[in-house]
C-alpha positions in Angstrom: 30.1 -1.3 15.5 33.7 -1.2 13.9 33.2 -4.4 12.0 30.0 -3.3 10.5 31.8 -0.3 9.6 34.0 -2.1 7.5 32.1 -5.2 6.5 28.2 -4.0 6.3 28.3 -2.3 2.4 25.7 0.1 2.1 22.1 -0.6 0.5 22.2 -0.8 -3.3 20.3 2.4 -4.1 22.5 4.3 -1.8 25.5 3.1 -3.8 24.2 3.6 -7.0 22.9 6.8 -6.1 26.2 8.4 -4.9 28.3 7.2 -8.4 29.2 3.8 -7.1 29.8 1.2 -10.1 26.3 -1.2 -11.6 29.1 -3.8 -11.3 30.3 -3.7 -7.7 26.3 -3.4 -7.0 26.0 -6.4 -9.0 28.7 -7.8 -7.2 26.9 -7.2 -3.2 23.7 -8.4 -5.0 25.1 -11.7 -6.2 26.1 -12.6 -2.5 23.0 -11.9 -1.2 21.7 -14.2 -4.0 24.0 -16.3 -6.3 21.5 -17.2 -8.3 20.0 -13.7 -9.1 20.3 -12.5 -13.2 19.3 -8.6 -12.7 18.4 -6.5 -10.2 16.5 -3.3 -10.6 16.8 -0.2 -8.7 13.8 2.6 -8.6 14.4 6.2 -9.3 12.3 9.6 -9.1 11.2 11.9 -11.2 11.7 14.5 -8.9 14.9 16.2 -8.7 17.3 15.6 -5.6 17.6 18.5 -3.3 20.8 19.7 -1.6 18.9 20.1 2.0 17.8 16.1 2.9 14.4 17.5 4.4 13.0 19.3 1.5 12.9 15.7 -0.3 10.3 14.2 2.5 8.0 17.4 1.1 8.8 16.4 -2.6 5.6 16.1 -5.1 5.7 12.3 -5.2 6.1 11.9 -1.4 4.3 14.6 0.2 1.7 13.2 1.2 2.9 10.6 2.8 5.2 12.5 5.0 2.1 13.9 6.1 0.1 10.7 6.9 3.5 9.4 8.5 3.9 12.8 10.8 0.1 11.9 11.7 0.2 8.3 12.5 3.4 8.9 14.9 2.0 11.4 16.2 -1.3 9.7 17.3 0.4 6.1 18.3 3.5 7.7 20.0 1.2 9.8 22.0 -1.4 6.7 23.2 1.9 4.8 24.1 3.2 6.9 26.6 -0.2 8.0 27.8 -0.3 4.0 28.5 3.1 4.0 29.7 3.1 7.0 32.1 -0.6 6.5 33.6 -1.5 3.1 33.5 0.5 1.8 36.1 -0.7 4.6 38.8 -4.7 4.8 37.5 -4.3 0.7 38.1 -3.2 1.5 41.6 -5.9 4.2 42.7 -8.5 1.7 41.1 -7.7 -0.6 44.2 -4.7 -2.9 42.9 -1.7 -3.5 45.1 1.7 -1.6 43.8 3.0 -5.4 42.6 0.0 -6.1 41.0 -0.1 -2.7 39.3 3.3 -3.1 37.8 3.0 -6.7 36.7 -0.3 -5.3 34.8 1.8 -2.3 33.5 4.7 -4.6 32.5 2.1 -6.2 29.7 2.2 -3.6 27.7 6.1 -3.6 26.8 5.3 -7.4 26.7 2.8 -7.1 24.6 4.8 -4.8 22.2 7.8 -7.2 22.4 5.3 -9.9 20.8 3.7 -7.9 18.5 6.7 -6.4 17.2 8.4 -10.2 16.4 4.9 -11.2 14.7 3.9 -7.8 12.8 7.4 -7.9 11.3 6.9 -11.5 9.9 3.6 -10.5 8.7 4.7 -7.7 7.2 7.3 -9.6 5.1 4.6 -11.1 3.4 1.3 -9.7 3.3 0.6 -5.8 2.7 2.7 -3.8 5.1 0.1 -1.3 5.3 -3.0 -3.6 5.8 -1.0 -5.3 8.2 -0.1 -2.1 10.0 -4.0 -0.8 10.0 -5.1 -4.0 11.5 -3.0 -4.0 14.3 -4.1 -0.6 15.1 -7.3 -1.9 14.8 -7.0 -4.7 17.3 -5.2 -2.0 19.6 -7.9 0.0 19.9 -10.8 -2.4 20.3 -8.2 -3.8 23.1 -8.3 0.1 24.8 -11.8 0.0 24.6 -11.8 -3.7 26.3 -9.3 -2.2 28.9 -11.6 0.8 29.6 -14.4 -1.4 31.3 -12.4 -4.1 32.4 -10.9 -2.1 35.6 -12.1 -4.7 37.7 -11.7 -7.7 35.6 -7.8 -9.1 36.4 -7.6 -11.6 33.4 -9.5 -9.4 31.0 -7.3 -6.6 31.7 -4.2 -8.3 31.6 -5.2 -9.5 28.1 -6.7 -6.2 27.0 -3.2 -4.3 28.2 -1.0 -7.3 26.4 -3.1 -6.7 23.0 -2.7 -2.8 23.3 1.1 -3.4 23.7 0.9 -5.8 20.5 -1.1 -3.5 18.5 0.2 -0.2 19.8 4.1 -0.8 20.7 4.8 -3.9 18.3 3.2 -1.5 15.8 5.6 1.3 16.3 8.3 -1.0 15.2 6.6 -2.0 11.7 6.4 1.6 11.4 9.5 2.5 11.5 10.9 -0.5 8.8 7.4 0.6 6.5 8.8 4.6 7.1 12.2 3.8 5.5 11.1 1.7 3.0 9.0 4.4 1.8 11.8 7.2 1.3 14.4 7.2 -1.3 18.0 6.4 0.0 19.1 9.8 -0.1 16.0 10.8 2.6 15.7 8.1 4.1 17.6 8.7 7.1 15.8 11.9 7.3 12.7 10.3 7.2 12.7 8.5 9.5 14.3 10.8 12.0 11.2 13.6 11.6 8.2 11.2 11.8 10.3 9.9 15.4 10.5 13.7 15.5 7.0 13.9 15.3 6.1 10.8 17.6 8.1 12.3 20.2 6.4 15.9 20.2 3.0 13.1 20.3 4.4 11.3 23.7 4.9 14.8 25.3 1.4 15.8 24.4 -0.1 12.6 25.5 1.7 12.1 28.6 0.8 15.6 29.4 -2.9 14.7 28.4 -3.3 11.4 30.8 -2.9 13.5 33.3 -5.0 16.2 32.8 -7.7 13.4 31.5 -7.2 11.4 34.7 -7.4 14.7 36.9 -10.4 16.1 35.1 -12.5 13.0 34.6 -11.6 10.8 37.8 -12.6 7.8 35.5 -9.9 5.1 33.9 -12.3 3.9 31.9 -13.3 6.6 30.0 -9.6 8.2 30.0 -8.5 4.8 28.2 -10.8 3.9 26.4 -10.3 7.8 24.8 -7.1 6.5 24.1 -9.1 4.5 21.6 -9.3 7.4 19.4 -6.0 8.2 18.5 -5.4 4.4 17.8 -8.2 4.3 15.4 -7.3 6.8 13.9 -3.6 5.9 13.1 -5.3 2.7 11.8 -7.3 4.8 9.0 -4.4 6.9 8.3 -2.4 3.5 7.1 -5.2 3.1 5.0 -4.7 6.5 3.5 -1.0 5.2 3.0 -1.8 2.2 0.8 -3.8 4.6 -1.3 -1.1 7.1 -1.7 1.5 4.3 -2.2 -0.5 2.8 -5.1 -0.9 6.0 -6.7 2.7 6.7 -6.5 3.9 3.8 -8.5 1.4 4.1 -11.1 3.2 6.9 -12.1 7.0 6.4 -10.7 9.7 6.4 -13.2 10.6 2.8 -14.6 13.2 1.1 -12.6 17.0 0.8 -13.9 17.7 -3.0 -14.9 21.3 -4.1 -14.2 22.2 -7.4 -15.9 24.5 -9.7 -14.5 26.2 -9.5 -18.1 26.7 -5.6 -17.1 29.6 -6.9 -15.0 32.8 -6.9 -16.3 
């Protein structure tokens, strides 16, 4: 941590945004790529704010925020409905303790996996298609998982795919959440949707059990869990829109020439 302290610079917004020189940010762009002529760095129309979190409620960001809060919210709280229950519903459907956990442990698996290939998707397709697609699969997985109780291999699969689509997901978000603040909010940003995912896992640990208590069925409890998933898959959808619309009117970005430097 010391060394990157010294040695990491900060992003190139951040610097230009706090008074630092075009040409030093020339100069931390041109390592990063020798060959690069100008780089341009985006502004917004809206004025900055003193108090970090009044920018993630800003005109040209509000709504986001909003969709972001949301889709935490509903992923965050399917995961550790997953995470909290599965293991113990698995048990009282007739698996062994081992066999339980080795089910249970497909779902951090699963999110290791998915969080490796979402990202590398990501980097090259939409972000936000991506995104809504892997919610997608995670929810048709839920529903698989909900009447495959008594199906080993199917279940194994349909846990591994929710892990993929709900926990490798998570991760995506969070790299899509701070590229869609400014440099000045970002940190913010990012900090009140986890804000909001945790307040999710809470309610939908605290929900799994109730659910499991009320209805006696893991089927039905999981493939519920469906609905949240979906829905976080629609709200990404909601995000492209809102991104688009943002650019079409942001400011024009500030070009820095390589001749800028002294």
């Amino acid at each position: 941590m010391p060394f990157l302290v010294v040695y990491l610079p900060e992003s190139l917004d951040y610097l230009l945004a706090n008074g630092r020189r075009g040409s030093e940010v020339l100069r931390i762009a041109e390592k990063l790529n020798p060959d690069i002529t100008a780089i341009y760095i985006e502004d917004s129309a809206e004025p900055r704010s003193l108090i970090p979190v009044r920018g993630l409620l800003a005109r040209d960001v509000r709504s986001g925020t909003i969709l972001l809060w949301l889709t935490y919210f509903c992923t965050l709280s399917a995961f550790y409905l997953l995470s909290s229950w599965l293991p113990l519903a698995l048990k009282d459907s007739g698996y062994s303790i081992s066999e339980a956990a080795r089910l249970g442990a497909m779902l951090p698996l699963g999110g290791t996996v998915g969080a490796v290939v979402i990202g590398y998707l990501m980097d090259r397709r939409d972000p936000y298609i991506v995104l809504a697609c892997s919610y997608a699969i995670a929810a048709i997985s839920l529903l698989l998982l909900g009447g495959s109780v008594h199906h080993s291999a199917l279940l194994q699969f349909s846990v591994f795919g929710a892990g993929v689509g709900v926990a490798g997901s998570q991760t995506g978000a969070n790299a899509l959440t701070a590229r869609f603040y400014r440099s000045e909010v970002r940190a913010t940003g990012v900090s009140w949707a986890l804000g909001m995912g945790r307040v999710g896992s809470i309610c939908g640990s605290m929900a799994g059990g109730v659910m499991l208590v009320a209805l006696g069925d893991m089927s039905t409890v999981f493939g519920m869990v469906a609905i949240p998933v979906s829905m976080a898959a629609a709200l990404m959808l909601l995000m492209k829109s809102v991104q688009s619309r943002r650019l079409s009117v942001a400011v024009p970005p500030l070009k820095l020439e390589m001749t800028d430097r002294p």
